[in-house]
N, CA, C and O atoms as a Tinker XYZ file with bonds, in Angstrom:
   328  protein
     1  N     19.782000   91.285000 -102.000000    73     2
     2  CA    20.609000   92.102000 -102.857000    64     1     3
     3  C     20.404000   91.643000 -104.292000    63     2     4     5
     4  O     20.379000   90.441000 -104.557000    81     3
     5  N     20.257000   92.585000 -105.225000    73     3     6
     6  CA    20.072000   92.470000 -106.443000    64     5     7
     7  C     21.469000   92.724000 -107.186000    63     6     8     9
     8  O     22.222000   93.620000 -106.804000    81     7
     9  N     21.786000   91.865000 -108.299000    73     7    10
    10  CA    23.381000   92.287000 -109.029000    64     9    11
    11  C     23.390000   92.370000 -109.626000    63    10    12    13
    12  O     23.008000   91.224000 -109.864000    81    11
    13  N     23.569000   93.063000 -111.198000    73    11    14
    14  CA    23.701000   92.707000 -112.479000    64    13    15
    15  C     25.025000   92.697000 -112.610000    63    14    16    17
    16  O     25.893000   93.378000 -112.064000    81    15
    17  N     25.109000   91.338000 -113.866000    73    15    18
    18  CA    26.909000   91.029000 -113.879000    64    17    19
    19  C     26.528000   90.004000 -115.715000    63    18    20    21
    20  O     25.569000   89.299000 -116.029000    81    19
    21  N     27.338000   90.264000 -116.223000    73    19    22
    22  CA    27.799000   89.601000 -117.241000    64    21    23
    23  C     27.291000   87.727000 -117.009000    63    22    24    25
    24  O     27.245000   87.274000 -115.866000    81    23
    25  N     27.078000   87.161000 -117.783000    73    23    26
    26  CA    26.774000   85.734000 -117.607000    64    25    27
    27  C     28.040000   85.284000 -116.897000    63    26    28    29
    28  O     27.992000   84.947000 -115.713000    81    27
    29  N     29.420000   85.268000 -117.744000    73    27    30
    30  CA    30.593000   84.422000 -117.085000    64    29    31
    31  C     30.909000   84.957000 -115.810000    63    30    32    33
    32  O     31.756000   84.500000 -115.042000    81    31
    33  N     30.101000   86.068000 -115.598000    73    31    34
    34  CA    30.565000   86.472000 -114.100000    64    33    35
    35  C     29.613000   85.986000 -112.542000    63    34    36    37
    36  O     29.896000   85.874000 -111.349000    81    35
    37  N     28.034000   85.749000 -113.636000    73    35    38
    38  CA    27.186000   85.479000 -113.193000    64    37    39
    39  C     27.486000   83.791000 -112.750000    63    38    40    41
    40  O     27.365000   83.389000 -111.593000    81    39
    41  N     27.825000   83.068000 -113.715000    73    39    42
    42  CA    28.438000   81.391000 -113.634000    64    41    43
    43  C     29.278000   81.855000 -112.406000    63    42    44    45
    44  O     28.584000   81.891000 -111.390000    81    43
    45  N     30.552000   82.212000 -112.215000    73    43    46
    46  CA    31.923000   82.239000 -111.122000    64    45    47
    47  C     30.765000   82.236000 -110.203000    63    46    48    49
    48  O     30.509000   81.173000 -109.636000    81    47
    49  N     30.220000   83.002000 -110.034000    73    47    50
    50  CA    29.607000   83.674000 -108.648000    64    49    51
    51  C     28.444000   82.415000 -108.140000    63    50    52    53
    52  O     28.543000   81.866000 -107.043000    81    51
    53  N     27.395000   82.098000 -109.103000    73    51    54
    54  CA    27.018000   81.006000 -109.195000    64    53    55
    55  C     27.493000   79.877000 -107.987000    63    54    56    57
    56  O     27.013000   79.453000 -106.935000    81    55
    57  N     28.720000   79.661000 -108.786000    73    55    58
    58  CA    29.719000   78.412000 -108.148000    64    57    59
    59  C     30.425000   78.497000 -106.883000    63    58    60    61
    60  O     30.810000   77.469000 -106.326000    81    59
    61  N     30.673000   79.947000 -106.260000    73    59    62
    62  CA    31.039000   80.159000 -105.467000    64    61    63
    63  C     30.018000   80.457000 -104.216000    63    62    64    65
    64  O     30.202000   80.254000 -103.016000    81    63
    65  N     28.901000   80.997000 -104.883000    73    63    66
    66  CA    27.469000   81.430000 -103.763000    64    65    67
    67  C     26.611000   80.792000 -103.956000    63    66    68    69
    68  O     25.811000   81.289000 -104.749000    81    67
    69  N     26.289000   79.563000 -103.472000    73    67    70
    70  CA    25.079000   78.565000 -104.128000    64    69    71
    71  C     23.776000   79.398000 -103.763000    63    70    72    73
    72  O     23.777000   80.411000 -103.064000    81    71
    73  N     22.618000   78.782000 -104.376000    73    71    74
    74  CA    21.018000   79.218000 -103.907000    64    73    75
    75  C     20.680000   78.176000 -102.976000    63    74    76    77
    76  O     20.905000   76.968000 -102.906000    81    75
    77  N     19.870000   79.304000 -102.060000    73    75    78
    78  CA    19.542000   78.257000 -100.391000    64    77    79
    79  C     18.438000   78.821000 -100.327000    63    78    80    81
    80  O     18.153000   80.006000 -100.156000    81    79
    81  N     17.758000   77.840000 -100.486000    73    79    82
    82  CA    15.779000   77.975000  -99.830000    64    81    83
    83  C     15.375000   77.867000  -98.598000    63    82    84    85
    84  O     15.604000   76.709000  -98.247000    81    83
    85  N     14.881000   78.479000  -97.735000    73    83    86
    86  CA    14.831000   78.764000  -96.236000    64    85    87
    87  C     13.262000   78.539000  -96.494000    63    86    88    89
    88  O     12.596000   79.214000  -97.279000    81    87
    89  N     12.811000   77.555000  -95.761000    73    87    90
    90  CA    11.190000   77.043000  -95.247000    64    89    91
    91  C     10.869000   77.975000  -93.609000    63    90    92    93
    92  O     11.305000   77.948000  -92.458000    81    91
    93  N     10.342000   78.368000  -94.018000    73    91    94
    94  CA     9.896000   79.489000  -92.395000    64    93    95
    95  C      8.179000   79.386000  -92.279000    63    94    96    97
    96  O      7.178000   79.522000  -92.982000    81    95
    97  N      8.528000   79.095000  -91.074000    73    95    98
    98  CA     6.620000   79.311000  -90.393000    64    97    99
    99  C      6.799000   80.670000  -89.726000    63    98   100   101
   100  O      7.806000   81.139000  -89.194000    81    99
   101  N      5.069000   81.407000  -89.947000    73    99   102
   102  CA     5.226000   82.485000  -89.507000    64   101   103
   103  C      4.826000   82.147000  -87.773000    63   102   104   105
   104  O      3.867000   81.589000  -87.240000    81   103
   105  N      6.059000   82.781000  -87.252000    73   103   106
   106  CA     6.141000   82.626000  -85.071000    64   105   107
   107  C      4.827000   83.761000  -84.592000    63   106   108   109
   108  O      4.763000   83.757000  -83.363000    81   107
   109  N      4.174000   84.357000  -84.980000    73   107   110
   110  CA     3.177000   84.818000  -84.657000    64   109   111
   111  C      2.219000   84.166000  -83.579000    63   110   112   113
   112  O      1.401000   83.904000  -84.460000    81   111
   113  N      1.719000   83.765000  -82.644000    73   111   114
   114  CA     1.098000   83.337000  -82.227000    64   113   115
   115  C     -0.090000   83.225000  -83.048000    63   114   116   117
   116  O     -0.854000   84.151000  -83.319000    81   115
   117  N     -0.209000   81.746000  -83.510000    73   115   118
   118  CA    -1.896000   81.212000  -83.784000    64   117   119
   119  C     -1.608000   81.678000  -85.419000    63   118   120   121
   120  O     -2.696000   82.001000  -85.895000    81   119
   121  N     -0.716000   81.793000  -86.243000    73   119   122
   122  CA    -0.588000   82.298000  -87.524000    64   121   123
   123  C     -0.178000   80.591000  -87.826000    63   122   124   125
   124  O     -0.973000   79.651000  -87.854000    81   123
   125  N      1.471000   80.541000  -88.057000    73   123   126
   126  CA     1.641000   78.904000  -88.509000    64   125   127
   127  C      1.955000   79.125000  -89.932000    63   126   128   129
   128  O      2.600000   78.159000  -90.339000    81   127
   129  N      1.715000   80.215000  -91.074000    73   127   130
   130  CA     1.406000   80.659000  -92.376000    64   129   131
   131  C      3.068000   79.993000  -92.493000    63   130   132   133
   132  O      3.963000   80.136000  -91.660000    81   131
   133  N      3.140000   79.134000  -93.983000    73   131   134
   134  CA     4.735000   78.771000  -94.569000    64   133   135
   135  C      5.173000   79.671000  -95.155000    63   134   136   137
   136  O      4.454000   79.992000  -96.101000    81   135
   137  N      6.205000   80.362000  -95.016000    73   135   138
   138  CA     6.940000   81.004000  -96.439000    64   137   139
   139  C      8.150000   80.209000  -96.505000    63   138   140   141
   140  O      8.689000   79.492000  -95.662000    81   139
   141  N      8.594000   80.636000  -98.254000    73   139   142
   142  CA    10.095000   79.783000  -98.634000    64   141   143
   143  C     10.932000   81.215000  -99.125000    63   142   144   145
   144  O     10.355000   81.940000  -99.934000    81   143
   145  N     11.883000   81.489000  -98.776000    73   143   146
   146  CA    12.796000   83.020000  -98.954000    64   145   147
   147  C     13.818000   82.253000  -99.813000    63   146   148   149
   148  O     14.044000   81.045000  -99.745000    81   147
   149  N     14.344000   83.067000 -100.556000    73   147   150
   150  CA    15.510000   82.311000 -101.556000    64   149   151
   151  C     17.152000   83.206000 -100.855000    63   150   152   153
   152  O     17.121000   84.326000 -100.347000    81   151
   153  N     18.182000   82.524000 -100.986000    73   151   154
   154  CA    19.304000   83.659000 -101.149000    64   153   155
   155  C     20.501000   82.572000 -101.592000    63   154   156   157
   156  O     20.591000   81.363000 -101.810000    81   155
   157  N     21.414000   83.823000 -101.589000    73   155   158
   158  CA    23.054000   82.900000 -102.020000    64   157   159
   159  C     23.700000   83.056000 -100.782000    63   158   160   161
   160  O     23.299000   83.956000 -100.045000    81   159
   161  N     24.520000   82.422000 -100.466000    73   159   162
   162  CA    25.998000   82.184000  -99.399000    64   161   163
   163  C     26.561000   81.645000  -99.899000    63   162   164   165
   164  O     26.140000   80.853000 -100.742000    81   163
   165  N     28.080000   81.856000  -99.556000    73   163   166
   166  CA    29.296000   81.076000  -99.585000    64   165   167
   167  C     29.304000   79.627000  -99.560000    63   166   168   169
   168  O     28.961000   78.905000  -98.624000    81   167
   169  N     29.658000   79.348000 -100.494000    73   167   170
   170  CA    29.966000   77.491000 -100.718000    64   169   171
   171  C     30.405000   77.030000  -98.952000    63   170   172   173
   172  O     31.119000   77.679000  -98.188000    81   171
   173  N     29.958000   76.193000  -98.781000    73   171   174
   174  CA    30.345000   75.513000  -97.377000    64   173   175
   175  C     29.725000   76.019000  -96.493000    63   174   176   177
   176  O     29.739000   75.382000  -95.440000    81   175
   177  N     29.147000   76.975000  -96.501000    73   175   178
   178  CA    28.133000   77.406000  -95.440000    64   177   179
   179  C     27.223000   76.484000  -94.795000    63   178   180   181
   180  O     26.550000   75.870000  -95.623000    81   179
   181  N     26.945000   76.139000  -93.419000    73   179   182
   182  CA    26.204000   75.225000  -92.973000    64   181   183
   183  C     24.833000   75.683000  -92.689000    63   182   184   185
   184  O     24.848000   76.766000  -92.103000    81   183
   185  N     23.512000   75.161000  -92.937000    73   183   186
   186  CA    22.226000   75.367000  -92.871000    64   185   187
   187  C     22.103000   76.345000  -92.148000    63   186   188   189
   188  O     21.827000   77.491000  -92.502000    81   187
   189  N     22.403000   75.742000  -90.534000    73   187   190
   190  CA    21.805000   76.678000  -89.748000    64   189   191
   191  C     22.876000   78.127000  -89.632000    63   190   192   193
   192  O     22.642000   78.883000  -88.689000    81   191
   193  N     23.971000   78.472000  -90.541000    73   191   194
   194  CA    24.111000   79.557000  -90.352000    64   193   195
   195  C     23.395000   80.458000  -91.012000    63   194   196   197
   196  O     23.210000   81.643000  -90.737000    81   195
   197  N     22.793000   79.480000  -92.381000    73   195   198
   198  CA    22.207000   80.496000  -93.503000    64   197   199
   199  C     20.743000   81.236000  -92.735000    63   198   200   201
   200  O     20.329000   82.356000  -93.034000    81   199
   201  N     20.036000   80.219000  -91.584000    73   199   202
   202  CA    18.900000   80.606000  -91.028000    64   201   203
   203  C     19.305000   81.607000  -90.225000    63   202   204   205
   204  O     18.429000   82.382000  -89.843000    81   203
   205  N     20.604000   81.814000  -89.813000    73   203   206
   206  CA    20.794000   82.638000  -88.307000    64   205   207
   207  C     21.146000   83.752000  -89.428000    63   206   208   209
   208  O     20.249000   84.595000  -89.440000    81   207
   209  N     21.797000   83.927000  -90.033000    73   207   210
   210  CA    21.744000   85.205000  -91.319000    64   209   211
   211  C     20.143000   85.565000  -91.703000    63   210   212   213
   212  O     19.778000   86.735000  -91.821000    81   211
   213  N     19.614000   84.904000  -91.808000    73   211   214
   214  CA    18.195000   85.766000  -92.477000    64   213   215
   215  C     17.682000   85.999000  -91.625000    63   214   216   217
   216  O     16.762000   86.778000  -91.878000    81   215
   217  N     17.786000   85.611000  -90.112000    73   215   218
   218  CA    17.042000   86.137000  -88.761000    64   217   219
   219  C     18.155000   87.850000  -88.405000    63   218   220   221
   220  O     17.744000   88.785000  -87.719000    81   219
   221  N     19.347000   87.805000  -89.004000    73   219   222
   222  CA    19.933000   89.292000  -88.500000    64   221   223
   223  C     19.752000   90.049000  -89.376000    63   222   224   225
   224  O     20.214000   91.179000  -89.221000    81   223
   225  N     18.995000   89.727000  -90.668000    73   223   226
   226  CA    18.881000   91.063000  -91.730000    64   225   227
   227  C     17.522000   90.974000  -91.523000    63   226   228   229
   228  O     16.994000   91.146000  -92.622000    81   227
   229  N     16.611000   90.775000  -90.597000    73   227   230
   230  CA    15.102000   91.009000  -90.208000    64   229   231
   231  C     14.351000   91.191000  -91.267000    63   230   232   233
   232  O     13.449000   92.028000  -91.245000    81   231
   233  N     14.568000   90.559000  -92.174000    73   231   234
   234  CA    13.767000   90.813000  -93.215000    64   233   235
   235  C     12.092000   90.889000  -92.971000    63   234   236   237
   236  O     11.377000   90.185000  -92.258000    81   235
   237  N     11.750000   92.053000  -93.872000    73   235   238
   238  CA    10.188000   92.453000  -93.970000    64   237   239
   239  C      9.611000   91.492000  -94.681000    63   238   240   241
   240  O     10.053000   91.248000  -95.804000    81   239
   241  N      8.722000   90.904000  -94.256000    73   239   242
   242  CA     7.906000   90.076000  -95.196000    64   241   243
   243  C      6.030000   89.661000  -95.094000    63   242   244   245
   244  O      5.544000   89.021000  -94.161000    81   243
   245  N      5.384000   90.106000  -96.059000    73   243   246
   246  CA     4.053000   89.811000  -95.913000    64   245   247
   247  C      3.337000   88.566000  -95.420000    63   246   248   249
   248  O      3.106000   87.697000  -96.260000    81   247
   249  N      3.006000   88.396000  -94.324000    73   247   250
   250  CA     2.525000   87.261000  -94.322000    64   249   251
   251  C      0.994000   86.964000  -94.969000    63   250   252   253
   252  O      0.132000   87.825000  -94.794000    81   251
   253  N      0.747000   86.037000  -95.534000    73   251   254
   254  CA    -0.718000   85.707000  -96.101000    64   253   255
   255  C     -1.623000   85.686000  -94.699000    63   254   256   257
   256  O     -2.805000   85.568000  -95.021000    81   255
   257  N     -1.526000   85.733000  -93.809000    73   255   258
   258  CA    -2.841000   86.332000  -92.556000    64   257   259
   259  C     -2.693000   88.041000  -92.332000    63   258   260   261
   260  O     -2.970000   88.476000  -91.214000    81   259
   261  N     -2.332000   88.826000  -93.214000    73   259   262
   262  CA    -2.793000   90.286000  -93.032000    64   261   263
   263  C     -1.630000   90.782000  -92.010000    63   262   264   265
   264  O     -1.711000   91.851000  -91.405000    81   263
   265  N     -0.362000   89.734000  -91.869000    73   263   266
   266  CA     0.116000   91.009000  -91.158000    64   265   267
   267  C      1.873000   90.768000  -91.318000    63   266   268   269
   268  O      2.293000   89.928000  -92.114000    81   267
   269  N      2.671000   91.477000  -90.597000    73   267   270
   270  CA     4.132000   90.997000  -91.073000    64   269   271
   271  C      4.602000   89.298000  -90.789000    63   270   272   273
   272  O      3.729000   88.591000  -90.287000    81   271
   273  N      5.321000   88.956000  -90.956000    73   271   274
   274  CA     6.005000   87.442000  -90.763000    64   273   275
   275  C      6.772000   87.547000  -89.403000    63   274   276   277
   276  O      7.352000   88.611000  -89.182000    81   275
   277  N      6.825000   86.677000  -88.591000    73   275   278
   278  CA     7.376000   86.813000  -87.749000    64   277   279
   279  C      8.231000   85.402000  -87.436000    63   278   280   281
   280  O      7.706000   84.320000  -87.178000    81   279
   281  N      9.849000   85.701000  -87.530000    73   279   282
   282  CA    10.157000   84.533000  -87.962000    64   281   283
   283  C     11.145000   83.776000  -86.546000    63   282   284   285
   284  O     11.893000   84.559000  -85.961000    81   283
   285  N     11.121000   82.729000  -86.197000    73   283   286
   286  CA    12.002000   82.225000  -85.183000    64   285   287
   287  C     13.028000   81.144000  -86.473000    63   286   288   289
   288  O     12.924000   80.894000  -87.674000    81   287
   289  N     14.172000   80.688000  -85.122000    73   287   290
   290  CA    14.901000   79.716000  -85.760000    64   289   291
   291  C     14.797000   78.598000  -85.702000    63   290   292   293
   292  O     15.415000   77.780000  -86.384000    81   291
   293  N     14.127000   78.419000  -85.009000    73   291   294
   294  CA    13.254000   77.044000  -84.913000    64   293   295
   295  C     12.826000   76.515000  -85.628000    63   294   296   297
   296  O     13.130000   75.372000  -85.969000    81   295
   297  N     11.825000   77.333000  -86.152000    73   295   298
   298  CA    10.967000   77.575000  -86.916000    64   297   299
   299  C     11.331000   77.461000  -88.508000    63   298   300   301
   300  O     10.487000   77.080000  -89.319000    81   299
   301  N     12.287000   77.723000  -88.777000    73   299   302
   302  CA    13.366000   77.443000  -90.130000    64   301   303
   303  C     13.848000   75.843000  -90.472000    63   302   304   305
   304  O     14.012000   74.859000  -89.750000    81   303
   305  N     13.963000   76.031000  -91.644000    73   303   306
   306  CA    14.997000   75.052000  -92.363000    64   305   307
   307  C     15.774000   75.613000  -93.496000    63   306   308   309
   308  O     15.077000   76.178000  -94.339000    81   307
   309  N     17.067000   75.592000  -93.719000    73   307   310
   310  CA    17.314000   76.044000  -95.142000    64   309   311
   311  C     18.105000   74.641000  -95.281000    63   310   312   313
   312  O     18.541000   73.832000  -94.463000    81   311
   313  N     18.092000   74.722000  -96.662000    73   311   314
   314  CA    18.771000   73.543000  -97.702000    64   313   315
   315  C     19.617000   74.418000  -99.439000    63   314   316   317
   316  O     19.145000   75.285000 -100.174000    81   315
   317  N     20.241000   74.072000  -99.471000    73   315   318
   318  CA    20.933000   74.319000 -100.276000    64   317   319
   319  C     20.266000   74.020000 -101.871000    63   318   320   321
   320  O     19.563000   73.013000 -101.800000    81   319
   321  N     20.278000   74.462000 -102.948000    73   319   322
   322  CA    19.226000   74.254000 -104.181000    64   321   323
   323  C     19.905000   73.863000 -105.151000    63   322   324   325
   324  O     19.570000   72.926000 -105.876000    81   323
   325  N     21.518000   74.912000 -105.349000    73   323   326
   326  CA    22.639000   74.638000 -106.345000    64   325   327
   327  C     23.849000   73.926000 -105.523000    63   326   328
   328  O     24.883000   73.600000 -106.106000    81   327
């Protein structure tokens, strides 16, 4: 999701939705390709819920071997950035 918001609104939100970097191998058989996906969640959110969220919005994503990403949870890590 994309937002436009005022800076001081952009800061609140900031503080309340940190940035979480999700490390994903593509589950493809014989692929292995890394991607890193960015997003915000709710302060206190624990890792592996942020991974089980980006596995239910199925996100589309190119993988660098020519074909979509195919992602397990396993296969994940997210960490928190802010």
């Amino acid at each position: 999701m994309i937002r436009l918001a005022t800076q001081a609104d952009g800061e609140r939100f900031a503080r309340t939705h940190p940035l979480w970097g999700i490390d994903c191998e593509c589950a493809l058989e014989g692929c292995g390709k890394r991607h890193t996906l960015y997003t915000t969640c709710l302060l206190g959110t624990e890792p592996s819920f942020v991974s089980r969220l980006l596995l239910s919005a199925n996100p589309s994503v190119a993988c660098l071997g020519s074909h979509p990403a195919k992602f397990r949870e396993g296969r994940m890590k997210a960490y928190r950035l802010g």
